[in-house]
Each structure stands twice: as structure tokens, then as C-alpha cells.
TORVO-771562 format. One record per residue (C-alpha): residue number from 1; residue in one letter; chain; x, y, z. Coordinates in steps of 0.25 Angstrom, whole numbers. Layout:
BEGIN
<NUM; 'a'; 'A'; <X; Y; Z>>
...
This chain:
BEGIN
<1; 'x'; 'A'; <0; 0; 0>>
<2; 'x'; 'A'; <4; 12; -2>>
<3; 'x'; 'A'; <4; 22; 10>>
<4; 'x'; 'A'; <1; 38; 10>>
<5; 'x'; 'A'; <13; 49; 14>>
<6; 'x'; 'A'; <7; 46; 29>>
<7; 'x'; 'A'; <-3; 37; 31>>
<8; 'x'; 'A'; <-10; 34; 45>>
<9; 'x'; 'A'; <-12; 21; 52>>
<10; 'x'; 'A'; <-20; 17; 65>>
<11; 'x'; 'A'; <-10; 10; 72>>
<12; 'x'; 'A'; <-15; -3; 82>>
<13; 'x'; 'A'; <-11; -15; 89>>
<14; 'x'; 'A'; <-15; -29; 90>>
<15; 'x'; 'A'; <-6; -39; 99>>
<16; 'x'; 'A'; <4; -29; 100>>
<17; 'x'; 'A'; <8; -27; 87>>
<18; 'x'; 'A'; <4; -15; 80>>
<19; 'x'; 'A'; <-3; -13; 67>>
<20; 'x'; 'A'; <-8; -2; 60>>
<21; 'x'; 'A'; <-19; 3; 48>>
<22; 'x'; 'A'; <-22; 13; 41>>
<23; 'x'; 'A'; <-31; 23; 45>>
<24; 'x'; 'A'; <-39; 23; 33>>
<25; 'x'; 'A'; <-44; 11; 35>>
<26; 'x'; 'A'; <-49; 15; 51>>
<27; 'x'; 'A'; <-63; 19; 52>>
<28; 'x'; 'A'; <-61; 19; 67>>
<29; 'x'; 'A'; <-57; 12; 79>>
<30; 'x'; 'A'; <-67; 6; 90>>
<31; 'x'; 'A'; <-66; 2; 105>>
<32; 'x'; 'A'; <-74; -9; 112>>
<33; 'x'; 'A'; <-82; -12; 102>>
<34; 'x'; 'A'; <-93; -24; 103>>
<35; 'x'; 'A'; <-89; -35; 93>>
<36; 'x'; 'A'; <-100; -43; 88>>
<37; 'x'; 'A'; <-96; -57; 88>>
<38; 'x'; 'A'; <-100; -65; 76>>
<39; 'x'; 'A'; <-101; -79; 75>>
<40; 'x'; 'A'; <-94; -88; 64>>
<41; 'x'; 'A'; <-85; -76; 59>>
<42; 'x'; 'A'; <-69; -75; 57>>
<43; 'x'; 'A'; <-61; -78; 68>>
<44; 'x'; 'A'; <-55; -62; 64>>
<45; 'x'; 'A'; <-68; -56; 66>>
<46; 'x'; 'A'; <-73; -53; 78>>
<47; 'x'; 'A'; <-87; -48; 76>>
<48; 'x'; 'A'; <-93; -36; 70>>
<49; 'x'; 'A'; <-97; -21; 76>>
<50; 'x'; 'A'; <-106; -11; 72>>
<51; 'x'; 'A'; <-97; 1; 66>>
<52; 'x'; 'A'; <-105; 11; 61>>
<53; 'x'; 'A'; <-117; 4; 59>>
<54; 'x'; 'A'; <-110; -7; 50>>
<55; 'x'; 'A'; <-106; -21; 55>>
<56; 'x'; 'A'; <-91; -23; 53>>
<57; 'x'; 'A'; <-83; -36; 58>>
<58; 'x'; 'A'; <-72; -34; 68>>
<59; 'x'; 'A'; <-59; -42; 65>>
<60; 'x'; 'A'; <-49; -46; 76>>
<61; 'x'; 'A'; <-35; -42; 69>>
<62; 'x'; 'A'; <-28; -51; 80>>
<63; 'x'; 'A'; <-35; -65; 72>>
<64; 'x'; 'A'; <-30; -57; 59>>
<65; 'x'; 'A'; <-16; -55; 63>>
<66; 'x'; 'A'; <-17; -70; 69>>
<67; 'x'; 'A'; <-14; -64; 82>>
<68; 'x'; 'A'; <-18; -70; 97>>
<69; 'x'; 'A'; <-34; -67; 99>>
<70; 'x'; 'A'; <-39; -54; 107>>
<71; 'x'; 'A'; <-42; -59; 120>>
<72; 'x'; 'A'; <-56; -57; 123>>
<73; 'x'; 'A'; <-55; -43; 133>>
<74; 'x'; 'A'; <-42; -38; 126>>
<75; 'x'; 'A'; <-46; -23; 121>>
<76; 'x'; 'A'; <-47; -20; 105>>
<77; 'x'; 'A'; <-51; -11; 98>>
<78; 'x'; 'A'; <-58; -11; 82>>
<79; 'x'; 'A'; <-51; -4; 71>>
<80; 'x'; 'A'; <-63; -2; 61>>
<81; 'x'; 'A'; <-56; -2; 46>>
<82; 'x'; 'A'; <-62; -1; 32>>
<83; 'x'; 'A'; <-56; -12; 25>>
<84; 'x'; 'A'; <-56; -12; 8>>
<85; 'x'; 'A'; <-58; -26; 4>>
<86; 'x'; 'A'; <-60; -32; -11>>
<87; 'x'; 'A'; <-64; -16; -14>>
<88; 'x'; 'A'; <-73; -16; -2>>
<89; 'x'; 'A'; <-73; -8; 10>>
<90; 'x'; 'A'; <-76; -15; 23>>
<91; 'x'; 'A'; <-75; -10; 38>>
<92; 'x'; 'A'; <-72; -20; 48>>
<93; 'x'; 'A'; <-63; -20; 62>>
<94; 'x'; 'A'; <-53; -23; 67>>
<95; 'x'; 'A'; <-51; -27; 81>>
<96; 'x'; 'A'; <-35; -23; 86>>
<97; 'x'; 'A'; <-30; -22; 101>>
<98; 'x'; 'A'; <-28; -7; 102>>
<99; 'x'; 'A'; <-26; 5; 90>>
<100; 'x'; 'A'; <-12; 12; 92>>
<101; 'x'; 'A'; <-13; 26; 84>>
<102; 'x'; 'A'; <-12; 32; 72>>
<103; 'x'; 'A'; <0; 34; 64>>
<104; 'x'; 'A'; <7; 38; 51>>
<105; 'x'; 'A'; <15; 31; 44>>
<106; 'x'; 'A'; <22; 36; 29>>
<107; 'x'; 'A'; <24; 24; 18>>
<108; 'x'; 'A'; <39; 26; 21>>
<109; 'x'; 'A'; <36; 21; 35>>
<110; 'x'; 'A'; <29; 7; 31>>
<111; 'x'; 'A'; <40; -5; 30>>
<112; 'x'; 'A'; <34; -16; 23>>
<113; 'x'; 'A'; <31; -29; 28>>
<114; 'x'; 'A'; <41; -40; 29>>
<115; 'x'; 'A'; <40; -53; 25>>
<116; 'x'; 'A'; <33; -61; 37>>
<117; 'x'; 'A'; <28; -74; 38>>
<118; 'x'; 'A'; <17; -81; 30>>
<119; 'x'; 'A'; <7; -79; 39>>
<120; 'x'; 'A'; <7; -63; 39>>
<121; 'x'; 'A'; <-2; -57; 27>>
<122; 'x'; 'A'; <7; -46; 22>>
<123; 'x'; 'A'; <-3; -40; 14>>
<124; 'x'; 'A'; <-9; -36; 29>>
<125; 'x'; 'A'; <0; -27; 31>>
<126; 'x'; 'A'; <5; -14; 23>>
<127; 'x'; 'A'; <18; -11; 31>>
<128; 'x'; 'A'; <26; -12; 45>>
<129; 'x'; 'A'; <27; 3; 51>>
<130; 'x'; 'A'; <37; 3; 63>>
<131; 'x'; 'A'; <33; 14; 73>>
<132; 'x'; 'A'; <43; 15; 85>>
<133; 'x'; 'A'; <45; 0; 89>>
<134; 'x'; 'A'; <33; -6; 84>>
<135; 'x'; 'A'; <31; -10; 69>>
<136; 'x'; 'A'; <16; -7; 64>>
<137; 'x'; 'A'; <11; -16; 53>>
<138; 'x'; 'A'; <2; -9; 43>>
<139; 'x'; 'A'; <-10; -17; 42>>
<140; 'x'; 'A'; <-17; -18; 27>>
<141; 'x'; 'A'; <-31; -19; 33>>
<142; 'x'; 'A'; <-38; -20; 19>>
<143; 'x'; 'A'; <-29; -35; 19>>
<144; 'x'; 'A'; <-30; -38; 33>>
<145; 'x'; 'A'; <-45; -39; 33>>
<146; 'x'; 'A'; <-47; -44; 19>>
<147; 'x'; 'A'; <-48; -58; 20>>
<148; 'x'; 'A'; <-58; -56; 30>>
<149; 'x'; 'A'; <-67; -46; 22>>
<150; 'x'; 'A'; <-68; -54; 9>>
């Protein structure tokens, strides 16, 4: 992809690793919102919430990113996103352990991924930003959900 001069991310963690998407893609950020369980569904979706008046599905990115499950009174919070899939648009969320801040990041400033194992989906992720100490992986949200839109 190819990045604006500056472009800005909403910046977030999940099992203490931080990731980070673009904030055209963010339509808001909820807390403590009731999830409505539905049975028979993706082990990745939680549920469904009301946004707006529109029922969208709620997706857990722990089971995405094959990492260890929520436990069942850890906080979170929903990053609600407009994801483009086959042409369409779609809003789902996306349920992370806390939202980190907002930063800019040039194109210059977004190394590109390096070859990792065969489980990792590279087309998840556009780039690796290092900030301090910490390495940020630039998700490709449109990719990351689009297996589960279609």
C-alpha cells in the first residue's frame, strides 16, 4: 500500500503486543458494551451489538492472531471499523485489550515485514513501525477480516 506524507493510526494492544490501523478505517471505539452471544457461529466472533441501529458481528482478534483466549472478566474494548471486501463495504468490530493513542507515521518510517514462519499471513499486515522500544505491526484490516466477510 502506499502511505500518504503523514498518515495517522489508532494505535492498540492485544496480549501485550502492539498493533496499529488506520484511522480511516475507525468509526469509533466503544467500552463495556453487551455482546450478544449467537449460537452456532465462528469460533472469531463473539456475537453481535447494536451500533447505530445496524447489527454488526463482533470479532475477538485474540482467535484471529491464534493468540490465548480473553478470560471471561479481562477488560476490552470494540474498535468498530469499515472494512472493504469484494467491493463492498462492511462494519464489524473488533474486540482488543486496551486502545494505546493515535500517532503519525511517514511512509519512510514503515519497514516492511520480514520473512516469518508459515503460519503468519503476511498480507495482514502492511509494515512494522518501531516507536521507542516497542515494534508496532501495521494491520491490513480490509485482509484481516476478509476471509470472514465472504
Amino acid at each position: 500500500m502506499t502511505f500518504n506524507s503523514h498518515n495517522t493510526f489508532l494505535s492498540f494492544i492485544v496480549e501485550n503486543e502492539y498493533f496499529a490501523i488506520n484511522v480511516d478505517k475507525v468509526l469509533e471505539v466503544l467500552q463495556l458494551s453487551k455482546i450478544t452471544r449467537v449460537p452456532n457461529i465462528a469460533d472469531e466472533i463473539v456475537g453481535v451489538i447494536n451500533f447505530r441501529g445496524e447489527i454488526i458481528p463482533i470479532y475477538e482478534i485474540r482467535t484471529r492472531l491464534g493468540l490465548p483466549k480473553r478470560e471471561e472478566n479481562q477488560r476490552y474494548v470494540i474498535i468498530v471499523l469499515e472494512i472493504l471486501n469484494n467491493d463492498n463495504n462492511f462494519i464489524i468490530g473488533a474486540i482488543v485489550d486496551r486502545v494505546n493513542d493515535v500517532i503519525n507515521i511517514t511512509d519512510n518510517q514503515i519497514a516492511p515485514i520480514p520473512k516469518l514462519n508459515a503460519n503468519i499471513k503476511e498480507e495482514y499486515l502492511y509494515g512494522i513501525f518501531k516507536k521507542g522500544n516497542d515494534f508496532i505491526m501495521i494491520l491490513n484490516v480490509d485482509k484481516f477480516f476478509e476471509e470472514t466477510e465472504n
